[in-house]
C-alpha positions, -999 to 999 in steps of 0.1 A, spaced: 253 871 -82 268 837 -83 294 828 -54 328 805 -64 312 784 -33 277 781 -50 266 749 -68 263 746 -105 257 719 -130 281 712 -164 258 695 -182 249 666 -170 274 667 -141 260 685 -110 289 699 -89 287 714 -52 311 740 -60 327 761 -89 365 747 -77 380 723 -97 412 706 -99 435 706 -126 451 683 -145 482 675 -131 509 650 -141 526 637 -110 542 600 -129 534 578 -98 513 556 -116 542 524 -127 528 504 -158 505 529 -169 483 510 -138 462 538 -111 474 525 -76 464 524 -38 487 556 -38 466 579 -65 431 565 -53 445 583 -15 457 618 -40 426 619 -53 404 612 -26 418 637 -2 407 658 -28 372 654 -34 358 683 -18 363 702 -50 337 711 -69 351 684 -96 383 668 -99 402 666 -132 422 638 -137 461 637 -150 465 634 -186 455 600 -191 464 581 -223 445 565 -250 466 542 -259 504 534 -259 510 556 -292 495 582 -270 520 580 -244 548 607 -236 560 603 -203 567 577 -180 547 562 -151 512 579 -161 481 560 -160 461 550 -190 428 535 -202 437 511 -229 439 481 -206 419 461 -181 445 464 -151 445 503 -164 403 504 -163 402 484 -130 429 508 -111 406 540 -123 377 519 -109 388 521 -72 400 557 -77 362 569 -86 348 552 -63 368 562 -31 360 600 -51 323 592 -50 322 581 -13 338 607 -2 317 626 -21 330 641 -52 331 644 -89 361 633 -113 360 629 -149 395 621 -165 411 639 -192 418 620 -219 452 625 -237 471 620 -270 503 634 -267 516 629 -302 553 642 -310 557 647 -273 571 614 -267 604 592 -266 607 564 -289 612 541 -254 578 553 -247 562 538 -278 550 504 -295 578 488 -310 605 517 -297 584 533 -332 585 572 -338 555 593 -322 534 607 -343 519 643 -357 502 660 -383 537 668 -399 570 652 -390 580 686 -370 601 676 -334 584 695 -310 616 704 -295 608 698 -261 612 675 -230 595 644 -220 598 617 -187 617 590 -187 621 567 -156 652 546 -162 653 506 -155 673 511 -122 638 536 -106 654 568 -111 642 595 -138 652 620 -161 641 645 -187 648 633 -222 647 653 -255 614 645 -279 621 617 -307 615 628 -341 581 620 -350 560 607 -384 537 626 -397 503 604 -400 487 589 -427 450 593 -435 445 561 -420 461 565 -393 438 598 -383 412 576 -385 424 550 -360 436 573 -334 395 584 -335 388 551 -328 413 550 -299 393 581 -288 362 561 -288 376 529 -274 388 549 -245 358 568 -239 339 532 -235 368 524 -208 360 556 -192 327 549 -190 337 513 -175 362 527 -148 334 548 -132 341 587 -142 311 614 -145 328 624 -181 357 632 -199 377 665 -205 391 660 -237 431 674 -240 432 701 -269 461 720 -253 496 722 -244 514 715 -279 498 677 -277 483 662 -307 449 682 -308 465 715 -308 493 703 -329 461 700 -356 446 736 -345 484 753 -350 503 761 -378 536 762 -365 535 725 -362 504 716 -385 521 713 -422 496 692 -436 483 697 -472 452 675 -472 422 680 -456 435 685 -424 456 713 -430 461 747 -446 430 765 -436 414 770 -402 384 752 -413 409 725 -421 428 725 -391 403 726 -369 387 691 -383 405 666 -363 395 685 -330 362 684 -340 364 650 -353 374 636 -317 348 658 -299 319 643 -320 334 606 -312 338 610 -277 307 628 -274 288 602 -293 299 576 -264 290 595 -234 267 620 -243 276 659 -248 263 665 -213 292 645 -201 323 660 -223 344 687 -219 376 703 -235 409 723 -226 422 746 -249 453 769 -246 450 796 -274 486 815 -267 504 789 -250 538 779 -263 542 745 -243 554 722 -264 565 738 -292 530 750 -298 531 782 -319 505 800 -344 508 840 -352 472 843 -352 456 825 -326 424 848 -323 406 839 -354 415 799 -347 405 796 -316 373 818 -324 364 799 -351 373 765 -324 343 777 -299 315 784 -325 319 753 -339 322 735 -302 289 761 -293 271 736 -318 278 705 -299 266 713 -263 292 701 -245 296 703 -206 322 731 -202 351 749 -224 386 748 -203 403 778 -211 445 780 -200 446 819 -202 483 829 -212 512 809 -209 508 776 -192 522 779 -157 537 815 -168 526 847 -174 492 856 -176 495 878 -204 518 861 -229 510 864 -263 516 849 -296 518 867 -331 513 907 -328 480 913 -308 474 908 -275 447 879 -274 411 890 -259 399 862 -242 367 883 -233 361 878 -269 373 843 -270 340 836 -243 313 862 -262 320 842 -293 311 809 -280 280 827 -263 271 843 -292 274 809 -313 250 795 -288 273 780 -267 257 766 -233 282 745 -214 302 761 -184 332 779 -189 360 774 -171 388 792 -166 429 786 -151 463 798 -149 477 816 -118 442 826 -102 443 828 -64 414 828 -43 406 867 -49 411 862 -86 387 833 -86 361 853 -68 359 881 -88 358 861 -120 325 838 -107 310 867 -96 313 889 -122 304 864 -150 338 861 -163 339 826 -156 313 799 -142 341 777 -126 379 778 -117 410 753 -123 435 756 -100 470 733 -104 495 737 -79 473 748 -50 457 715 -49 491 699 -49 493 713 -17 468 717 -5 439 690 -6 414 710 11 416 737 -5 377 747 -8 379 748 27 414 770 32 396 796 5 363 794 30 380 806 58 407 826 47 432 801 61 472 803 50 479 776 25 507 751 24 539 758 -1 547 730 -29 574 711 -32 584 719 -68 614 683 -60 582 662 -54 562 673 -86 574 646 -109 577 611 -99 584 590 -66 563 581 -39 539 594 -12 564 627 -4 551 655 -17 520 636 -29 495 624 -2 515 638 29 505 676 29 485 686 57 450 694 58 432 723 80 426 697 106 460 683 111 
């Protein structure tokens, strides 16, 4: 019976424990340029069994928030360089999680102050963050996006590939590909903001192309071995809205089973809220959600997040529900956190003021077990 503590290997990515972080978008990274202050955040955190970077951008149409590091320049590529390899000497594993975020942007966050983009010009009616000229920073409504052109599909793909060869550059043992949250992946998979007529829209079949489309590029860069993706079937972040997610999302993981890829993320329920929210009129079965992908012939790891604590994660390892665990806001806090779950020790509280922007508060100043 497997132990959340016991090795295991995604692919081609050997790990030393079934903890992972989460992604987690903190804005301390000015320019879009990884600094002296992430490389400490993340290396205080490498005794996780494999460290997921913040959403990191493809490019500058894939932006939606201030201060977040990308990978679609050389400063960018070099600043993610240092970051893996203080991760690596200190012993861990990090792949980044490569991000489009599509309509959820600002206009001030875009090439030429241009509209974001999306399969249909839909506002997703949401929030993004903005840090003003004089350092502070606010939450600003979405801009209206465009809805994209054939073409343009087909250079965002490129993007994809572009940034997987600067991944591959700065150091990281993969890539988790972002297909969740109301960004521009699941803005394909749903209906409620996918409008689209062509091939890309309408049926599942259809819907589901562009996912599949960036998987196979990515993939075909780094190897299957070495990609992963997050999905978030019922979450309505975003915007994000479909009254039938079971039958998407099923027909998502058979087709992913195909590709081998390194692990399937899976946000059960709401993001950050309630563990059994559901869209449309059925409660979604995510039992059946991971038998699918089995039964399609999927191989890579699942992994599994959203309000587990160290009981929850347990129980889910051992009893095959899961082969690994994402935890968010624990690891804000706490950057030992393998070890507090070892030995039963009390773990620190978050600062919820500190999440989103500013400096080493609340970022690299929580205490470990030691201190």
């Amino acid at each position: 019976m497997p132990s959340l503590y016991d090795p295991i290997t995604l692919g081609d990515i050997s790990l030393k424990n079934r903890v992972a972080m989460a992604p987690l978008t903190r804005n301390r990274s000015p320019g879009a340029v990884p600094n002296d202050l992430n490389m400490a955040y993340y290396e205080q955190r490498a005794s996780a069994g494999l460290i997921i970077t913040e959403g990191t951008p493809i490019s500058q149409q894939g932006q939606g928030y201030s201060d977040v590091p990308g990978l679609y320049t050389p400063e960018a590529i070099e600043g993610w360089k240092r970051v893996t390899d203080a991760v690596h000497t200190a012993g861990g594993k990090i792949v980044t999680q490569m991000w489009h975020v599509g309509r959820v942007s600002h206009t001030a966050l875009q090439p030429n102050n241009a509209a974001p983009v999306a399969p249909s010009a839909l506002n997703a009616n949401s929030k993004t963050f903005i840090v003003n000229p004089d350092g502070t920073g606010s939450f600003e409504a979405t801009s209206d996006p465009r809805a994209l052109e054939l073409s343009d599909i087909a250079d965002i793909i490129e993007d994809y590939r572009k940034a997987t060869r600067a991944t591959k550059e700065a150091g990281f043992d993969g890539i988790e590909i972002h297909g969740a949250n109301g960004y521009l992946i699941d803005e394909f998979l749903r209906s409620g903001s996918n409008h689209r007529t062509d091939q890309y829209g309408g049926s599942i079949e259809n819907r589901v192309r562009f996912a599949l489309e960036v998987v196979d590029a990515v993939a075909g860069e780094i190897g299957a071995g070495r990609t992963g993706i997050r999905i978030s079937p019922v979450t309505p972040a975003n915007g994000a809205a479909d009254p039938d997610p079971q039958p998407l999302f099923n027909h998502l993981v058979s087709e992913l089973a195909k590709r081998n890829l390194a692990f399937i993320h899976v946000i059960e329920g709401a993001t950050g809220g309630p563990r059994d929210y559901q869209q449309g009129d059925t409660p979604f079965n995510w039992d059946e959600l991971r038998e699918t992908y089995r039964k399609a012939g999927g191989t890579g790891a699942w992994m599994v997040n959203n309000g587990y604590d160290k009981d929850m994660a347990e129980e889910a390892v051992s009893s095959g529900k899961a082969d690994i665990v994402a935890f968010g806001k624990l690891f804000i806090a706490n950057p030992d956190l393998v070890e507090r779950f070892k030995k039963n020790a009390p773990l620190n509280e978050p600062v919820k003021e500190t999440f989103y922007g500013g400096g080493a508060p609340g970022y690299t100043d929580y205490p470990s077990l030691s201190q």
